[in-house]
C-alpha positions, 0 to 999 in steps of 0.5 A: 573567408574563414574555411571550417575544419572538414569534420567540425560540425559533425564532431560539435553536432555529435558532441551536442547530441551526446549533451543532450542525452545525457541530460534527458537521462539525467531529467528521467532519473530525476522525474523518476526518483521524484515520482517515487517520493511523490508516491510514497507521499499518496498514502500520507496525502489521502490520510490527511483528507479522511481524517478532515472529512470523517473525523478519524484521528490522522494518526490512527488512520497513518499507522494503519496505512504503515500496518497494512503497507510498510515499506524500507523508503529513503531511511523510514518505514514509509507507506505505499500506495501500489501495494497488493496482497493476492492470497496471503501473498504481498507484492508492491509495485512501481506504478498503479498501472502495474499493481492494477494489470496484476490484480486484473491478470489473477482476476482473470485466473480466478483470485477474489480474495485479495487486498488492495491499495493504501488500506488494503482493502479486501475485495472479496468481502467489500468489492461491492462498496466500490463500482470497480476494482480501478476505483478502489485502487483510487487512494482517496476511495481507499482511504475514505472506505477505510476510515469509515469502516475504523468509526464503525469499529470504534464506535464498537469497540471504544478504542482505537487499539481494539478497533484496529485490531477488528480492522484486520480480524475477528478472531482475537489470536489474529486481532492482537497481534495485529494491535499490538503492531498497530499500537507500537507504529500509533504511538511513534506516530503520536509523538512525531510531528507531521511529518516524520514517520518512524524507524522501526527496524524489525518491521522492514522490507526485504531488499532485492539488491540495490535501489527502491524497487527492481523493475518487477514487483517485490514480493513481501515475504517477511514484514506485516502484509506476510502472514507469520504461520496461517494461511489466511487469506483476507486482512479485512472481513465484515463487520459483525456478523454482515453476511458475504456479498452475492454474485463474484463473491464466494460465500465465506466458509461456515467453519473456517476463519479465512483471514489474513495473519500478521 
C-alpha cells in the first residue's frame, strides 16, 4: 500500500482552492469588463428601435446620444447609459442602480431639475411623460421619449440641426452651440458605418487615473454635459411656449432662462 505524504492532500487541496480563486477573478473581471462594453452598447441598441419605431434618422438620434452623453471608452467617444446631470453638474456611473440610488438620494434633498439617461431627459420639465423616475431611467423609454420630442422639433424647425439645437434650448446663443457640437458628431456619424463612432479628441472625458470608471462616479466637469460659462440648470425644456407641469414641478421663472449650457 502506497502510504500518501502526510501533508499531500492539504497542499493539493490548498493548490486547488487558490486555482479556483483564481479563476472566479479572472470570470469576474471578465463578466466586468463584458458588462461595461455591454453598456456602452445600450444607448446605440435603444437608438436603433426609436428610430425603427418613430422614423427618426438612426444617426440623428446617435449623435444626440453622444451630445448629451459622451464619453472616452476603449478608444472612442462612446455613449453611456447611466449618465445624470444634477443641476448643471454630470456624473456617470457604473450601474443603473448607482445612477438611480443618486437621483433618488438629491431627489430626497430637494433637486428637480436634473437629466437622465441615454437622452438626458430633463425631469422637471417631462417628469410627467413618465410614470417614474426608474421608467425614465429605462433606455428604451428614454429613447423612445427623445425621439419623439426631435419630430416635433423637426416638423418645427425643417431640419434636423436646428431641431437639435431647440432639443437642448430655446434661447439660440445656447441652441447654436449645441448644434454646431451636434452637427460635427452627426456628420461623422454619417460617413461611418454602423458601427463605428468617431474620435473626436476635444470632446473626451476627464480621466481619474486609470481604468474606465473608479468605483464612485466621475463627474463630468469639462466635456458636453458641463456647461461652458452659465449656470443653467436643464438641458431639455418644453416645446413652445408648453407651460411647466403642476404638482413636484417648480413653475419655470418669468424671467430667466434656467437651461443647461454646453
Amino acid at each position: 500500500m502506497t502510504r500518501l505524504p502526510r501533508y499531500g492532500i492539504g497542499i493539493t487541496a490548498l493548490a486547488l482552492g487558490r486555482a479556483a480563486v483564481t479563476t472566479l477573478l479572472l470570470v469576474a473581471s471578465t463578466t466586468c469588463v463584458q458588462a461595461n462594453a455591454d453598456a456602452s452598447a445600450v444607448c446605440d441598441n435603444v437608438a436603433s428601435e426609436a428610430a425603427r419605431r418613430t422614423g427618426v434618422p438612426l444617426s440623428v438620434l446617435k449623435a444626440i446620444s453622444l451630445t448629451e452623453t459622451g464619453r472616452k471608452h476603449g478608444g472612442a467617444l462612446r455613449p453611456w447609459p447611466w449618465t445624470v446631470n444634477m443641476e448643471g453638474e454630470g456624473h456617470w456611473f457604473e450601474s443603473a442602480d448607482e445612477a438611480r440610488a443618486y437621483v433618488y438620494r438629491e431627489y430626497k434633498r430637494g433637486a428637480r431639475s436634473f437629466d437622465v439617461g441615454c437622452f438626458q431627459i430633463n425631469y422637471r420639465w417631462h417628469g410627467e411623460a413618465f410614470r417614474s423616475i426608474e421608467e425614465m431611467f429605462d433606455p428604451l423609454a428614454n429613447a423612445l421619449y427623445a425621439a419623439r420630442l426631435l419630430q416635433g422639433l423637426h416638423a418645427e424647425k425643417g431640419d434636423w440641426g436646428r431641431a437639435a439645437g431647440a432639443y437642448h434650448s430655446r434661447t439660440p446663443e445656447f441652441a447654436n452651440r449645441y448644434q454646431a457640437r451636434f452637427e460635427r458628431l452627426y456628420a461623422g456619424l454619417a460617413e461611418a458605418s454602423e458601427r463605428d463612432i468617431p474620435d473626436i479628441p476635444d470632446i473626451v472625458a476627464v480621466a481619474n487615473g486609470a481604468g474606465v470608471l473608479s468605483a464612485a462616479a466621475r463627474v463630468n466637469r469639462y466635456p458636453l454635459l458641463q456647461t461652458g460659462a452659465s449656470t443653467g440648470l436643464g438641458s431639455l425644456v418644453p416645446l413652445g411656449n408648453a407651460a411647466a407641469p403642476a404638482g413636484l414641478f417648480a413653475a419655470r421663472p418669468a424671467a430667466a432662462d434656467t437651461e443647461r449650457v454646453d
